[in-house]
FIFIFI-776208 format. One record per atom (N, C-alpha, C, CB): residue number from 1; atom name; x, y, z. Coordinates in steps of 0.2 Angstrom, whole numbers. Glycine has a CB too. Example, Ala and Ser with C-alpha at 12.3 -4.5 7.8 and 13.67 -1.06 7.14 Angstrom:
! residues 2
{pos: 1	site: N	px: 66	py: -28	pz: 39}
{pos: 1	site: CA	px: 62	py: -22	pz: 39}
{pos: 1	site: C	px: 66	py: -16	pz: 39}
{pos: 1	site: CB	px: 57	py: -22	pz: 45}
{pos: 2	site: N	px: 64	py: -11	pz: 35}
{pos: 2	site: CA	px: 68	py: -5	pz: 36}
{pos: 2	site: C	px: 64	py: 0	pz: 39}
{pos: 2	site: CB	px: 70	py: -3	pz: 29}
//
This chain:
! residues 89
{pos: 1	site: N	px: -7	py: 21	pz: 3}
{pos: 1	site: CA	px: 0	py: 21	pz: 5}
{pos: 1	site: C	px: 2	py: 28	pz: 2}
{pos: 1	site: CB	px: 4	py: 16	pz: 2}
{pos: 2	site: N	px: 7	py: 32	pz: 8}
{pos: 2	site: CA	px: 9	py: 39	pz: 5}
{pos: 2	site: C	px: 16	py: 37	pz: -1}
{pos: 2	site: CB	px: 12	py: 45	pz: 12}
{pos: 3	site: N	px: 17	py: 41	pz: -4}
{pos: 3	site: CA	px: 24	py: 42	pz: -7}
{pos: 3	site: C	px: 30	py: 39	pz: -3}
{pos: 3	site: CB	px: 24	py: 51	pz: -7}
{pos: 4	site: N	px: 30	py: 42	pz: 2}
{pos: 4	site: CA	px: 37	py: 42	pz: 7}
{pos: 4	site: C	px: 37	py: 33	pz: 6}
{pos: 4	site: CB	px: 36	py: 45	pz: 17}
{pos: 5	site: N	px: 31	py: 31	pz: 13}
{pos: 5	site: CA	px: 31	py: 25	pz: 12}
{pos: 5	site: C	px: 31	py: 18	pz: 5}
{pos: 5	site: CB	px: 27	py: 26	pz: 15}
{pos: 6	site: N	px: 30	py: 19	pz: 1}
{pos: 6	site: CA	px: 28	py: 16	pz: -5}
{pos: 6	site: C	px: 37	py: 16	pz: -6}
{pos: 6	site: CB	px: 23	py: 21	pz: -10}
{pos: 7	site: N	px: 41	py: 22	pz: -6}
{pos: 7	site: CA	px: 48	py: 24	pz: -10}
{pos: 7	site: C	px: 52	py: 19	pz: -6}
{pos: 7	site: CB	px: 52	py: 33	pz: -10}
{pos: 8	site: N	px: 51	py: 18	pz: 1}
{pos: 8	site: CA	px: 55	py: 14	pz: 5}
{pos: 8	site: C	px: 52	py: 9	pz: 5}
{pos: 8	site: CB	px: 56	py: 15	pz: 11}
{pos: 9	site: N	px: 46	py: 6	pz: 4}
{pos: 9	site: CA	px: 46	py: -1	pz: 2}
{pos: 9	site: C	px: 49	py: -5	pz: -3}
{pos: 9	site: CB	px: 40	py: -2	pz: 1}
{pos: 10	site: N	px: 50	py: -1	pz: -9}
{pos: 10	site: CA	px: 52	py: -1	pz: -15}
{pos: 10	site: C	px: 61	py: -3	pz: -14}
{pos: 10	site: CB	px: 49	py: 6	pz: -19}
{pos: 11	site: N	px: 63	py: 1	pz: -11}
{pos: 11	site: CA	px: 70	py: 1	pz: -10}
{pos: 11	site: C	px: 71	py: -6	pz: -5}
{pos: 11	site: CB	px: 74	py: 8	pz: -7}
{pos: 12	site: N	px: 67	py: -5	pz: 0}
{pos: 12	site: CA	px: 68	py: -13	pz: 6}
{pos: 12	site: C	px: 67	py: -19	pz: -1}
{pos: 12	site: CB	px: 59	py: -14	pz: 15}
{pos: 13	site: N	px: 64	py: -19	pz: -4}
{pos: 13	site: CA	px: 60	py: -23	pz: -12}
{pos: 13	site: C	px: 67	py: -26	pz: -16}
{pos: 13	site: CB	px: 55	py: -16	pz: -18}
{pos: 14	site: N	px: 72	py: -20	pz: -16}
{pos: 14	site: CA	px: 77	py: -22	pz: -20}
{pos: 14	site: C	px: 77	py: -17	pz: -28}
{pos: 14	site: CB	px: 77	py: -30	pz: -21}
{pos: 15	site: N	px: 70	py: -10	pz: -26}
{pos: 15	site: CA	px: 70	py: -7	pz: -33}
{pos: 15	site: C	px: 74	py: -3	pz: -32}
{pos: 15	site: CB	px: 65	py: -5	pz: -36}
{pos: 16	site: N	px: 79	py: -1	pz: -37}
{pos: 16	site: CA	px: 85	py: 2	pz: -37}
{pos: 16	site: C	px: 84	py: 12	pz: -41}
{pos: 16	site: CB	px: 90	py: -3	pz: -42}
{pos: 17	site: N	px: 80	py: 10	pz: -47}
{pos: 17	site: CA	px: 79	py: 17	pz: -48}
{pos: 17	site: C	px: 73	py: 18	pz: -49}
{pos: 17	site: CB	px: 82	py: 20	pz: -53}
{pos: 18	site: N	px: 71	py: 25	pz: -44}
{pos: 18	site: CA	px: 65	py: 26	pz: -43}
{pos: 18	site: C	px: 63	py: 35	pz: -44}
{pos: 18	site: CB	px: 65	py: 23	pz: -37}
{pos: 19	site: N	px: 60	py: 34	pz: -49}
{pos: 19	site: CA	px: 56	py: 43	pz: -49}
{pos: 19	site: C	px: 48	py: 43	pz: -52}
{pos: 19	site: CB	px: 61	py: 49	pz: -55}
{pos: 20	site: N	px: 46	py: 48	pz: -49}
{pos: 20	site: CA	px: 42	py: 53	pz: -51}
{pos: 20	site: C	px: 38	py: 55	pz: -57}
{pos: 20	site: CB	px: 45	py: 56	pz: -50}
{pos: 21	site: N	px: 33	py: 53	pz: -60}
{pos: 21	site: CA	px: 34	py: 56	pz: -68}
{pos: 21	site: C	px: 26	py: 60	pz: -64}
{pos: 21	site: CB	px: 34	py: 48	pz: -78}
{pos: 22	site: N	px: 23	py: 64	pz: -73}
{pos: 22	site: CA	px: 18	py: 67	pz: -71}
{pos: 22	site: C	px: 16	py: 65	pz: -78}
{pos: 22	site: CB	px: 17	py: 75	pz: -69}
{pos: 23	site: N	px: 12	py: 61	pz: -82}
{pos: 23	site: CA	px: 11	py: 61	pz: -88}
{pos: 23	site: C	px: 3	py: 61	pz: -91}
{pos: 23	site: CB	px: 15	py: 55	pz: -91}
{pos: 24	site: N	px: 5	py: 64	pz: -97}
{pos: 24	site: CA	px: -3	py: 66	pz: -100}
{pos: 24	site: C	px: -6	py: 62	pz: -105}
{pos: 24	site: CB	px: -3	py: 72	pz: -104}
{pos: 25	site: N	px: -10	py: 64	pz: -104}
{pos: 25	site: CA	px: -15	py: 61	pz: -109}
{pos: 25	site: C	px: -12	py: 57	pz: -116}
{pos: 25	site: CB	px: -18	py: 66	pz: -112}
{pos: 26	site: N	px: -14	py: 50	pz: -115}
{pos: 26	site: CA	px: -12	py: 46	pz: -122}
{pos: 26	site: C	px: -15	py: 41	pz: -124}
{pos: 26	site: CB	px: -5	py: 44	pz: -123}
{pos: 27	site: N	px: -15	py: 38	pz: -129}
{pos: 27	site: CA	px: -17	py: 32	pz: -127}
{pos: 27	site: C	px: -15	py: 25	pz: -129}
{pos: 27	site: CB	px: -22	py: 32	pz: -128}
{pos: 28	site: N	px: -17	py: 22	pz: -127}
{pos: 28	site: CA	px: -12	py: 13	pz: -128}
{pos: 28	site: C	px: -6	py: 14	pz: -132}
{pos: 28	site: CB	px: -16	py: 6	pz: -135}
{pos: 29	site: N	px: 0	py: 15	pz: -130}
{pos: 29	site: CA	px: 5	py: 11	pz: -133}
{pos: 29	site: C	px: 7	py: 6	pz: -136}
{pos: 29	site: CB	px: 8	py: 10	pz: -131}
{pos: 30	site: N	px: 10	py: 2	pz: -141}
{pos: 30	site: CA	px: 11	py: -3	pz: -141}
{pos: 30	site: C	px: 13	py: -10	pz: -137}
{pos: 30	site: CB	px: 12	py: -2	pz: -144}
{pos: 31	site: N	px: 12	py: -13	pz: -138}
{pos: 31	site: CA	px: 13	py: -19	pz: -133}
{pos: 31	site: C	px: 21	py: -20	pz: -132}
{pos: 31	site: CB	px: 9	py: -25	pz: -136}
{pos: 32	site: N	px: 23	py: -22	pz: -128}
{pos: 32	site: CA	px: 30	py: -21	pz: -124}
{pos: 32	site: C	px: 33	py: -26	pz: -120}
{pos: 32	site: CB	px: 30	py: -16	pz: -121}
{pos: 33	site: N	px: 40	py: -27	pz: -117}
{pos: 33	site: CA	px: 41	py: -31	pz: -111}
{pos: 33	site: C	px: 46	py: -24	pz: -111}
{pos: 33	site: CB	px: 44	py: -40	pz: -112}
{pos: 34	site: N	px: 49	py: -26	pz: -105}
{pos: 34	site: CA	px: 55	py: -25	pz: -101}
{pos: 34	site: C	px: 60	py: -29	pz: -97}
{pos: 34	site: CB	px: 52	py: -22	pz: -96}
{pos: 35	site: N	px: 68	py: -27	pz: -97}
{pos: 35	site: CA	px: 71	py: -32	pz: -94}
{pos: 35	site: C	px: 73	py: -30	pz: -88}
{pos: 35	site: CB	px: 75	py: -34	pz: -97}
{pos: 36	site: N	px: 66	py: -27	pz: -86}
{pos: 36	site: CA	px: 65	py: -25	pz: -76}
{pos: 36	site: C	px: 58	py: -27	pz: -75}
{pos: 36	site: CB	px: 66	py: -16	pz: -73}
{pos: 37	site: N	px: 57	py: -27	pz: -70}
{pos: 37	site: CA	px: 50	py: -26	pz: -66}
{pos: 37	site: C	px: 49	py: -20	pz: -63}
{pos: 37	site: CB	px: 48	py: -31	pz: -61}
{pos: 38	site: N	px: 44	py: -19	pz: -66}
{pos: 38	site: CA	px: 40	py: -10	pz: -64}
{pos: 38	site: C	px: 35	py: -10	pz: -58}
{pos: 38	site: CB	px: 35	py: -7	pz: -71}
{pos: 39	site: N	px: 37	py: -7	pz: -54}
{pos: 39	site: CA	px: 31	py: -7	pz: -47}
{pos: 39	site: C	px: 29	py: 1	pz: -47}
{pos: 39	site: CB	px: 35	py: -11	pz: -38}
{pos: 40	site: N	px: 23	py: 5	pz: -48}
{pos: 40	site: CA	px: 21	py: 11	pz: -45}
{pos: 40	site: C	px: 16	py: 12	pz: -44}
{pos: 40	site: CB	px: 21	py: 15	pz: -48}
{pos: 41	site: N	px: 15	py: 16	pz: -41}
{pos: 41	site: CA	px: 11	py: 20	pz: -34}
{pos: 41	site: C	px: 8	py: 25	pz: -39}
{pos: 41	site: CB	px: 17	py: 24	pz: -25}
{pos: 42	site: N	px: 0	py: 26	pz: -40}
{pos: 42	site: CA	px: -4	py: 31	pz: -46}
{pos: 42	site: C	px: -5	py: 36	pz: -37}
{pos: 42	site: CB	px: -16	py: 25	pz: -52}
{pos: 43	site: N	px: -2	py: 43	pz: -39}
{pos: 43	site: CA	px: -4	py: 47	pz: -34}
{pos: 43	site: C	px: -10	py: 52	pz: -36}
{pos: 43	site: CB	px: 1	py: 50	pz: -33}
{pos: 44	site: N	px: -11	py: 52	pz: -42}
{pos: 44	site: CA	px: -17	py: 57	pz: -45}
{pos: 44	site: C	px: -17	py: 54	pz: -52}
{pos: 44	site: CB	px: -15	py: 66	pz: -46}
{pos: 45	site: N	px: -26	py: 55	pz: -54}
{pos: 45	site: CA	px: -27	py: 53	pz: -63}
{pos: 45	site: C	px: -28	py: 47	pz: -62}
{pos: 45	site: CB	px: -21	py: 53	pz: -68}
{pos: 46	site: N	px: -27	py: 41	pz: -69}
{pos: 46	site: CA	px: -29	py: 35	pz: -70}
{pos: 46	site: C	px: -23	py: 34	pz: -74}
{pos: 46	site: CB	px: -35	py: 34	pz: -73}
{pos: 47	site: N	px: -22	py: 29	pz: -72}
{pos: 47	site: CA	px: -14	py: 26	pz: -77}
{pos: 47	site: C	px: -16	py: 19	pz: -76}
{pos: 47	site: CB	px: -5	py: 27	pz: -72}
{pos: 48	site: N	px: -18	py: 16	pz: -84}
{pos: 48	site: CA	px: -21	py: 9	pz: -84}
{pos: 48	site: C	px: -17	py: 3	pz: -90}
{pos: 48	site: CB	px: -28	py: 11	pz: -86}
{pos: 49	site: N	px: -14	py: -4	pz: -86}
{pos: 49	site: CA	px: -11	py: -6	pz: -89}
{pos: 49	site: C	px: -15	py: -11	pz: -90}
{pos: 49	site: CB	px: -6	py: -6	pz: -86}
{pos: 50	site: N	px: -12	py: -14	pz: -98}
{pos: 50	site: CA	px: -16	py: -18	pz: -102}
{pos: 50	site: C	px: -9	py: -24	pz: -104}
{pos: 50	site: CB	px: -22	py: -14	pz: -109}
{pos: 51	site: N	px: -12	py: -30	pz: -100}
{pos: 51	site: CA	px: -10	py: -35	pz: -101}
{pos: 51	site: C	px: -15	py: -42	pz: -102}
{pos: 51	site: CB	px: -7	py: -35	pz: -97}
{pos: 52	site: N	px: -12	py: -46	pz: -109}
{pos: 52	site: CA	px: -16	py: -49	pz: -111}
{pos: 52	site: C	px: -23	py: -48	pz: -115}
{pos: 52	site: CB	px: -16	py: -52	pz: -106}
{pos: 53	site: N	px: -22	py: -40	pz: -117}
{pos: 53	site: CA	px: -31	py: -40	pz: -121}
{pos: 53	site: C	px: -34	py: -38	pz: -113}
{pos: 53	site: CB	px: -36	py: -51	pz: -125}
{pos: 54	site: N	px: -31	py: -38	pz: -108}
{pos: 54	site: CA	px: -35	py: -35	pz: -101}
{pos: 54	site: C	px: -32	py: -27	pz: -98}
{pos: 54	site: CB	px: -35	py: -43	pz: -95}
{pos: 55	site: N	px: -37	py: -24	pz: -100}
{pos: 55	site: CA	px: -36	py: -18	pz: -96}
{pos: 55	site: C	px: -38	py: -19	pz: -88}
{pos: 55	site: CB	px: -39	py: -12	pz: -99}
{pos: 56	site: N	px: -33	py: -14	pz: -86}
{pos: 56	site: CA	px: -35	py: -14	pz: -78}
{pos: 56	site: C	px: -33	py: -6	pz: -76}
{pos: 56	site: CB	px: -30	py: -20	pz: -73}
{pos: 57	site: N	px: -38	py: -3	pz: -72}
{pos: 57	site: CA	px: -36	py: 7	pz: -72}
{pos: 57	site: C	px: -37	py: 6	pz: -64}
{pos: 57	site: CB	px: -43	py: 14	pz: -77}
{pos: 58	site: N	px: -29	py: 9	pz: -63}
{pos: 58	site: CA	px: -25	py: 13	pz: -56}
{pos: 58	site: C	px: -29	py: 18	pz: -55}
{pos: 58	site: CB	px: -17	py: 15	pz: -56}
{pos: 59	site: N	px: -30	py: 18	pz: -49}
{pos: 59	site: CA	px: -32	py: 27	pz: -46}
{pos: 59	site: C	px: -27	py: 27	pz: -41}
{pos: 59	site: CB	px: -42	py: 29	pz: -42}
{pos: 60	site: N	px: -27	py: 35	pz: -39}
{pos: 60	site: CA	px: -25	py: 36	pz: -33}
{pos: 60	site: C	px: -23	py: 31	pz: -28}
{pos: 60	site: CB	px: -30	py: 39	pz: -31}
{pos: 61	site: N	px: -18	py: 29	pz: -25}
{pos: 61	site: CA	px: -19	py: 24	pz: -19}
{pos: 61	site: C	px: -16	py: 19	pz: -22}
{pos: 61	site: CB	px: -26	py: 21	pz: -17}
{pos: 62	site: N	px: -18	py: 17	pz: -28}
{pos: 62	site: CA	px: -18	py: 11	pz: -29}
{pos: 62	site: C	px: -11	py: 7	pz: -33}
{pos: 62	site: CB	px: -23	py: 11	pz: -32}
{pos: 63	site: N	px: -8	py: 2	pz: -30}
{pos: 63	site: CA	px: -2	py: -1	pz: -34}
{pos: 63	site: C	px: 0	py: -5	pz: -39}
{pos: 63	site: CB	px: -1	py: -3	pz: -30}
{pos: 64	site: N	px: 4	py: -3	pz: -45}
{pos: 64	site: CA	px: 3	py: -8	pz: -49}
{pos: 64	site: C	px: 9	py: -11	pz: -51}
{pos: 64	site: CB	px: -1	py: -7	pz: -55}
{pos: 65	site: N	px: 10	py: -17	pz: -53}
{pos: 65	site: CA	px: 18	py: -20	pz: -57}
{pos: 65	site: C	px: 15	py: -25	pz: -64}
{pos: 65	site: CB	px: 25	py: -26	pz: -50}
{pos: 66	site: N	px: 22	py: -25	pz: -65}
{pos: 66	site: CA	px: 22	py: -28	pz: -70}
{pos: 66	site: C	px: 29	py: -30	pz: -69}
{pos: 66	site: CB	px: 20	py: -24	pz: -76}
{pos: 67	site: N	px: 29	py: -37	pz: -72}
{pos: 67	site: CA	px: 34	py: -43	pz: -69}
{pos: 67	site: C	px: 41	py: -43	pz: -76}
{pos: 67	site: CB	px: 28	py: -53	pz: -69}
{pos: 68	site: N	px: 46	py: -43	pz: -75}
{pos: 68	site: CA	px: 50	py: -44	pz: -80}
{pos: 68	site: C	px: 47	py: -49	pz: -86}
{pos: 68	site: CB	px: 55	py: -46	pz: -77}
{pos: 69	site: N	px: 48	py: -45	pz: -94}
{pos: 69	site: CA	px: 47	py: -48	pz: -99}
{pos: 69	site: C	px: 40	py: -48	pz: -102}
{pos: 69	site: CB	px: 50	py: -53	pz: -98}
{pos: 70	site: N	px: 37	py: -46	pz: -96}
{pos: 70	site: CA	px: 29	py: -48	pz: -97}
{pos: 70	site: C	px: 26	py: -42	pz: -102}
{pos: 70	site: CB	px: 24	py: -48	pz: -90}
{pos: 71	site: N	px: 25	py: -46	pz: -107}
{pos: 71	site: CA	px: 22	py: -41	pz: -114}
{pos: 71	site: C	px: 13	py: -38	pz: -110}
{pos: 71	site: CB	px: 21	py: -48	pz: -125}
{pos: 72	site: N	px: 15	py: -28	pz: -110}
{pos: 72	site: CA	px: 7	py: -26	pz: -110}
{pos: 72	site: C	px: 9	py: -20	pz: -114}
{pos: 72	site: CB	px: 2	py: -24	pz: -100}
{pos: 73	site: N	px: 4	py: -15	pz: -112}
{pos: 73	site: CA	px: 4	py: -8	pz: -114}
{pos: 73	site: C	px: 3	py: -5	pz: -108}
{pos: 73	site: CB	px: -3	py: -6	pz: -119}
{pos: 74	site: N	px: 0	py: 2	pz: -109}
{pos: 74	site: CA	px: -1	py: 8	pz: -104}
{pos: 74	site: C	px: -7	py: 14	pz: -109}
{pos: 74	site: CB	px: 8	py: 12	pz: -102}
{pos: 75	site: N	px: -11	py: 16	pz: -106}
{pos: 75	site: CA	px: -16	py: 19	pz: -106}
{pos: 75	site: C	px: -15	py: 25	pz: -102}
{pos: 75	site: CB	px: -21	py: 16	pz: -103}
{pos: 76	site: N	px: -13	py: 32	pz: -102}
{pos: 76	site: CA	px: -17	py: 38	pz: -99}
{pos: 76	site: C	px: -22	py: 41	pz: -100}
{pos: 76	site: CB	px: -14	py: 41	pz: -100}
{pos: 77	site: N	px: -28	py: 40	pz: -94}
{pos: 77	site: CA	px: -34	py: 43	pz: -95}
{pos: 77	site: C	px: -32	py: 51	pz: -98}
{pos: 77	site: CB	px: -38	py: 43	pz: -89}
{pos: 78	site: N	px: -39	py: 56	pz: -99}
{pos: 78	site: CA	px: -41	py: 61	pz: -101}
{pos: 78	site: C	px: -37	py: 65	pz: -94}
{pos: 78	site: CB	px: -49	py: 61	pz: -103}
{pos: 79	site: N	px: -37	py: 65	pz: -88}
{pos: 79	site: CA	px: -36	py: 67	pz: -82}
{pos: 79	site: C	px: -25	py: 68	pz: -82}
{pos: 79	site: CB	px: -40	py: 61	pz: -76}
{pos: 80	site: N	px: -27	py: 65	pz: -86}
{pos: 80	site: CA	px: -17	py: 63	pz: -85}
{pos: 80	site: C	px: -16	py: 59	pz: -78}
{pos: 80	site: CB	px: -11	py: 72	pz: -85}
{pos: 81	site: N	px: -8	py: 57	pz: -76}
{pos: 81	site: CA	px: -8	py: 55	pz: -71}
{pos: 81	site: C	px: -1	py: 56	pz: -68}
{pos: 81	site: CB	px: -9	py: 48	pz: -71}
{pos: 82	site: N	px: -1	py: 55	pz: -62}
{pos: 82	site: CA	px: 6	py: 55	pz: -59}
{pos: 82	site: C	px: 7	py: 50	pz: -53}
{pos: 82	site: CB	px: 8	py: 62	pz: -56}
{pos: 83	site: N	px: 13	py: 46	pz: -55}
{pos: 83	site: CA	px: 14	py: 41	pz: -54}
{pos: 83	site: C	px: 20	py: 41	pz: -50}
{pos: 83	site: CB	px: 13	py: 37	pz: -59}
{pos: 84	site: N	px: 24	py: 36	pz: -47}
{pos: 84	site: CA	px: 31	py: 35	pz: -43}
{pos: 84	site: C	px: 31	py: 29	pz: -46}
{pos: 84	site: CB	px: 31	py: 35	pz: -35}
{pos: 85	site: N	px: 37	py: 27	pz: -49}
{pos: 85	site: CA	px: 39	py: 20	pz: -53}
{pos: 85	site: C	px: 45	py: 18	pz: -51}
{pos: 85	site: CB	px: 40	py: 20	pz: -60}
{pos: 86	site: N	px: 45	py: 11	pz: -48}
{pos: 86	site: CA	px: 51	py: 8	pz: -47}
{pos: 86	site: C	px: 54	py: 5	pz: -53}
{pos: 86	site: CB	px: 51	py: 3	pz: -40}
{pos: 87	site: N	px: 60	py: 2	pz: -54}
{pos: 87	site: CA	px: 61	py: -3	pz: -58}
{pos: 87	site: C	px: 69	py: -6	pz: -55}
{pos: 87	site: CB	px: 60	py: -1	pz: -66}
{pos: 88	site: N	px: 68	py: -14	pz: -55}
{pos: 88	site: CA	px: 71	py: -18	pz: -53}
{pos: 88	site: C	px: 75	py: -22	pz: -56}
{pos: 88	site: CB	px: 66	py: -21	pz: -50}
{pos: 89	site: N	px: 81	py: -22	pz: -56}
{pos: 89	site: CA	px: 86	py: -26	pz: -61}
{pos: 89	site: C	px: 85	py: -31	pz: -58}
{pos: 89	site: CB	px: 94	py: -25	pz: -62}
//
């Protein structure tokens, strides 16, 4: 899915703010919730979200969310990434 497309799915979706990040290298955060749901689009790099003790790594292309409240982390490979993130009140 391009960018364009992905940003207007996201808005037909009901996600309200949406941007752009480029981020580098890190690794695991600590474990976390949100009182949104996060939906993005990995456009370059590995951006990998660990929920439950279970990692799982975005490439290119590839879509990921995470549901309001739901305790994970986040992973940046060596490559860094850049992502498009929605999030959803």
């Amino acid at each position: 899915m391009d960018k364009n497309a992905f940003e207007a799915e996201l808005k037909a979706d009901g996600f309200t703010v949406i941007e752009a990040l480029k981020l580098g290298e890190r690794p695991a955060n600590h474990e976390h919730g949100h009182d949104h749901t996060v939906r993005g689009l990995v456009l370059a790099g590995a951006f990998t979200v660990i929920c439950g003790g279970k990692p799982r790594t975005y490439r290119p292309g590839e879509i990921f969310e995470v549901a309001k409240g739901v305790e994970h982390s986040e992973q940046i490979g060596s490559e860094g990434a850049e992502v498009i993130v929605g999030r959803k009140f």
